[in-house]
Structures are given as structure tokens and as C-alpha cells.
N, C-alpha and C positions, 0 to 999 in steps of 0.2 A: 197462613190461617185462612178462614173463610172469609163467608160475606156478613153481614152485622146479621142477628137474630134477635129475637125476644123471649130465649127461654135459655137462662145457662144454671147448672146445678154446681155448686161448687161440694167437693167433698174433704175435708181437712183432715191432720191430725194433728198433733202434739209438733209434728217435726218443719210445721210451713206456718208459716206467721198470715191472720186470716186478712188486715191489712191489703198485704201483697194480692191476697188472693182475688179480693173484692175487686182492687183496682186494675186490675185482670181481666176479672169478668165485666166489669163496667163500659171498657175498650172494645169489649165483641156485642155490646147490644146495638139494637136499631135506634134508641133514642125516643119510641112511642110509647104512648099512654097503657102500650099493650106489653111490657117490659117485664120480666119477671125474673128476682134470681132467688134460689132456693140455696141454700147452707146447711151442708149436713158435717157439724164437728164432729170428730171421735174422740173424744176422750179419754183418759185413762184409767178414769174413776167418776164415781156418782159426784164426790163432792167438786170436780172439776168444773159441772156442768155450767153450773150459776157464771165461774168465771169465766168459761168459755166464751157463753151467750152473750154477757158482758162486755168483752172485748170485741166481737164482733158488732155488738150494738153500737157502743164508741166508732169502732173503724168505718161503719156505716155512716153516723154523724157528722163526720170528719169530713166526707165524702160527698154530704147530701149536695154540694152542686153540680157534681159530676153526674147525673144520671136526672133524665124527664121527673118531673116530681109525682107523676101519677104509676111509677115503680113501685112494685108490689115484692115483698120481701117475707121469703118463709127461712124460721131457723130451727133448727132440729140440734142437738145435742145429745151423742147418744155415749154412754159407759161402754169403752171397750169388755168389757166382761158379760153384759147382755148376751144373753143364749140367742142364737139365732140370729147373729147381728150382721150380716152377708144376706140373711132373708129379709130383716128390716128394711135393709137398704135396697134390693132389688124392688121391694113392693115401691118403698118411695119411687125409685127411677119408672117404674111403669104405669103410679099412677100422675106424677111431672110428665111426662113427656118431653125432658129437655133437649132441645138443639145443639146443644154444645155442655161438655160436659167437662170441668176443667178440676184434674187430680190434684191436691195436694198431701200426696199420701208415701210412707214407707213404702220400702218394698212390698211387701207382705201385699200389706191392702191394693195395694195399685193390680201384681198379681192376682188376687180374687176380682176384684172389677173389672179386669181384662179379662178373662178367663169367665166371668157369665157372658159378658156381650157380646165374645165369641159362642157361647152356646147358645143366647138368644138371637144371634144376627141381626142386633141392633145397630140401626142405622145412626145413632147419635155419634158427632163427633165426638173423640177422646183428645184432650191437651193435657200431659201434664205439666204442671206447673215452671217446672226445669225450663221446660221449653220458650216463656216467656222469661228468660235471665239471659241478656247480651253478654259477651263476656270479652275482655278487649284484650286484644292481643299480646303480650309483652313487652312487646317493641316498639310500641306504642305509649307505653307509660315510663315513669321517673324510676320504678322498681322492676325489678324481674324475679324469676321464677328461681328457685335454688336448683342447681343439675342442669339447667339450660344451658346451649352452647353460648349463648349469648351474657349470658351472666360471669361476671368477672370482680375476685374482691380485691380493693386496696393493694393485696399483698401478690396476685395476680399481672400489677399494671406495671410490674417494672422490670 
């Protein structure tokens, strides 16, 4: 990752829990009064928005010792069905200017925001979200993987 900043734009959808996401971005800020993270849900629908905003307002709550208390906190919730909704979201990015920009999105969408910030030659880092998930090795834990060479059952061991 980088170095700690004070501007990360989180972009969600349906498919990454916002939770995860916050606690994410909370880990790459500087910790200053000058702290900001911006939350742009997608949702699937108009009437999702309420609970969207909702459960990020919670995950926030949860959260409030983890970050400087003079963090400034923008939520957007927008209806995947919005015409123009690739345009919405490009205007937010330029006019945030965030430092770190951290995907929790489908394929699809992660594609579209890839694919402007190449056409924009934005310098904002891109994480998606995957990228903060360790994942422990097999052979390391009590269980293994099914088709693994190392996996072996009961009927197997004799």
C-alpha cells in the first residue's frame, strides 16, 4: 500500500459489505483533523438507498474510535438505474480529489472506473477491496481445500 493520506473515496456495491470497506479506508488515513472519507453506495434500487445510507451510518458508529474525531464524512447513495451514472460518479471523483481510492465493486463497475482513470490519467491510487483480504494458506489451517493434493478423507488414510 502507500503512505497514510487524508482523502480516500470509498465506492461500493451490493456485492462488499460497507463495514469491511470503512475499516479499510480508516487504516490508510493520516489520523488529522484534515481526514476525509467520501462513500459512494450503488445500489440496486431507489428504495435501497435509505438502507444503504443506514448501514453505513451504523458501520461508521461502530467505528467512531478508529479515526481523529474532527473526520469529515460524505455519503452518496446512488440507484444503479440513474442515467448517467459512470458520469455521476466521475464528476464526484474530480470534484473529491481523492488520494486513495478504494473499489468495492463487481466486475462491471470496477471495469468502468478503471477504464476512465485510464482515459483521465489520474493519478489517484486504485485498491480494490480483494486486495485488503489475507487469505491463509491451507496447510496452515485444521481444513483444506477439496482437489488439493494435500487433502485427504477418512476413507483415503488406510
Amino acid at each position: 500500500m502507500q503512505s497514510a493520506v487524508d482523502n480516500v473515496l470509498i465506492l461500493l456495491d451490493s456485492s462488499y459489505r460497507p463495514h469491511s470497506a470503512i475499516e479499510a479506508a480508516i487504516t490508510q488515513l493520516a489520523g488529522t483533523p484534515q481526514d476525509q472519507i467520501t462513500i459512494i453506495s450503488v445500489v440496486t434500487s431507489a428504495a435501497a438507498q435509505k438502507a444503504s445510507v443506514h448501514e453505513i451510518t451504523a458501520s461508521l458508529q461502530s467505528l467512531r474510535h478508529s479515526f481523529h474525531p474532527s473526520t469529515r464524512f460524505n455519503i452518496f447513495a446512488i440507484a444503479d438505474g440513474v442515467p448517467q451514472l459512470e458520469n455521476t460518479v466521475h464528476k464526484l471523483i474530480l470534484k473529491l480529489r481523492p488520494q486513495l481510492m478504494l473499489l468495492g465493486l463487481s466486475t462491471i463497475y470496477s471495469a468502468a472506473v478503471f477504464s476512465h482513470l485510464q482515459r483521465t490519467q489520474s493519478d489517484i491510487n486504485v485498491v480494490h477491496m480483494d486486495e485488503f483480504v489475507s487469505i491463509v494458506p491451507d496447510e496452515d489451517e485444521d481444513w483444506c481445500i477439496r482437489g488439493s493434493p494435500r487433502c485427504m478423507s477418512p476413507v483415503d488414510m488406510d
